[in-house]
N, C-alpha and C positions, 0 to 999 in steps of 0.2 A: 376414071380415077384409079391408082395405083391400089392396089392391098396391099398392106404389111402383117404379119401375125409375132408379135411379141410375146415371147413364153420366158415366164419366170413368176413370180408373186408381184404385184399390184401394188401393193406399197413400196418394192424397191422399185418399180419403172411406171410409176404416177405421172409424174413430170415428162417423162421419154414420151406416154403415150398422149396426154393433152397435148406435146408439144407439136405430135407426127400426126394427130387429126386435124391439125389445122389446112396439111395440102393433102392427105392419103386417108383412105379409110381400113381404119387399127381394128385388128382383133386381138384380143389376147387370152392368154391362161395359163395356169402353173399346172395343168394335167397332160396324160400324156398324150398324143397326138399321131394319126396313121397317115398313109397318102390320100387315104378317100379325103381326109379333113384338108387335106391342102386343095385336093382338084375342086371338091364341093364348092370351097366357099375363093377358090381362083386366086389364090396368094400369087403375088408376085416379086414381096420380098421376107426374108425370115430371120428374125435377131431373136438370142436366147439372151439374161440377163439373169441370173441366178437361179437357172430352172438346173433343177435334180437331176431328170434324166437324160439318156446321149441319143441325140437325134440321129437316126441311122442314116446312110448314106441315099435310101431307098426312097427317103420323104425331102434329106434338103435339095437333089437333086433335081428337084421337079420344078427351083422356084428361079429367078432370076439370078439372087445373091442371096447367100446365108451368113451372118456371122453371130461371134459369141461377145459381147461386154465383159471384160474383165480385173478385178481388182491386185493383177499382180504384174509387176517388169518381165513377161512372158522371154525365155522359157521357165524363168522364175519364179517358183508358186506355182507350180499346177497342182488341179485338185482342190481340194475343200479346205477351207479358214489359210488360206494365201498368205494373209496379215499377220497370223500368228507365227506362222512357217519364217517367215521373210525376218522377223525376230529373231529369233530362236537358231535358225542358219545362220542368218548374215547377209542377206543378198538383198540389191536395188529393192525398192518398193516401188512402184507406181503403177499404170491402167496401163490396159492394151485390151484395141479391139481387131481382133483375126476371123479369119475365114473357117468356118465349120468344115469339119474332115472325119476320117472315120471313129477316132479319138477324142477323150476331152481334153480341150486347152490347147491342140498340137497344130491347129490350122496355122498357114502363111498367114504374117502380123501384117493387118495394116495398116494401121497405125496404133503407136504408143508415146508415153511419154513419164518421166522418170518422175516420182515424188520427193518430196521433203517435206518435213513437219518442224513445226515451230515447237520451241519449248518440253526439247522430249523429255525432261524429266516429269514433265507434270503428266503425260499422255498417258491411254490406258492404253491396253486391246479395243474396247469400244470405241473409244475417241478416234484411234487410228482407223479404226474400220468403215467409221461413218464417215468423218473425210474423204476417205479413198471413195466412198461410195459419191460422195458428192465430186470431186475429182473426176471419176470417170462418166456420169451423167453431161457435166459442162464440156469434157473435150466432145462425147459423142454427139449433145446439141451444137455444136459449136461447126466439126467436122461433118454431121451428114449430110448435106446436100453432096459433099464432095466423094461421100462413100457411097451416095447411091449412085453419084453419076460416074464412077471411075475412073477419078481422076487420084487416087495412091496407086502407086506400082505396088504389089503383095511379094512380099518376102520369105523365104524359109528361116522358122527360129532358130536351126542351126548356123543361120547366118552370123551372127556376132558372138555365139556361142554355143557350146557342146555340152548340154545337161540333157540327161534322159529321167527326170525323178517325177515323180505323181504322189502327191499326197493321199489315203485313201482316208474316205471319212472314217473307219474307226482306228485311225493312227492318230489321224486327230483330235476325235477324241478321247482318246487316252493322253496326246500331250496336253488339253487343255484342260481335264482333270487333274492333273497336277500342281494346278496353282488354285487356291480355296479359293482368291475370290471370283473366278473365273475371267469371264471379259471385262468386267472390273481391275483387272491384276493391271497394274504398272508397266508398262514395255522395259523398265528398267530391270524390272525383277526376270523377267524373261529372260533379258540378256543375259544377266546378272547368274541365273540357273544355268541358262547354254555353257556358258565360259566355266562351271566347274563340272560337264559333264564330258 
């Protein structure tokens, strides 16, 4: 039977991981991880999903496939709180799952797909965020048998466009210190603040 090692928090990849022990057997964690950990316990494939630290090239290279889940229209939104950025900028929202590289968020995409939200005036920061997080859970239950067997061709994100931008977590937060109620705040109000800065 295959191994997978999923690293990120447990409550965002619940559902990822009961759904991938039903043919593979799942490890996971949100701590950090060396090459002993991957030889030990014989990974043969490696997805991050909201994990904090960058996986160096020295551990995913040991495994079959590595890639990252993520909650932005990649090259759009890298880095931390994506949702809020993608506001606040201006740019596509939607998931994209890419291949791990020496960078965060910079691997070849392979696959994505664009969002839209219903009812934006009523929407928050959390509301859009949880979406997106359910968004990107069903394309990646939906697409992996086809991601583990290689059937996307991988792509460079310079391919449809040319942004080099990283959000760093304390940029953001300092943007999202600026609105009191925090992810509570309105994406209207967001916009609403971008357009007079």
């Amino acid at each position: 039977m295959k191994k997978i090692l999923i690293l990120g928090p447990v409550w965002r990849n619940k559902r990822i991981i009961n759904y991938l022990n039903k043919k593979y057997q799942v490890h996971y964690t949100n701590s950090k991880i060396n090459e002993k950990f991957i030889k030990n316990n014989k990974i043969d494939y490696l997805i991050t999903s909201g994990y904090p630290y960058l996986v160096k090239k020295k551990i995913f290279s040991k495994v079959k496939k590595s890639f990252n889940l993520h909650i932005s229209y990649l090259p759009f939104g890298r880095g931390i709180m994506p949702n809020l950025w993608a506001f606040y900028e201006g740019y596509p929202h939607g998931v994209s799952i890419h291949e791990l590289d020496q960078n965060f968020d910079t691997g070849k995409i392979i696959i994505q797909k664009k969002i839209k939200f219903s009812n934006i005036k009523k929407q928050t920061l959390k509301t859009t965020h949880d979406f997106l997080l359910l968004k990107l859970e069903e394309f990646f239950l939906k697409n992996s048998n086809k991601i583990f067997q290689n059937k996307f061709k991988s792509y460079r994100q310079d391919k449809k466009y040319k942004i080099d931008r990283y959000h760093t977590r304390n940029e953001s937060n300092r943007l999202i210190k600026r609105f009191k109620k925090k992810w509570n705040t309105k994406v209207t109000e967001v916009i609403k603040y971008a357009k007079k800065k």
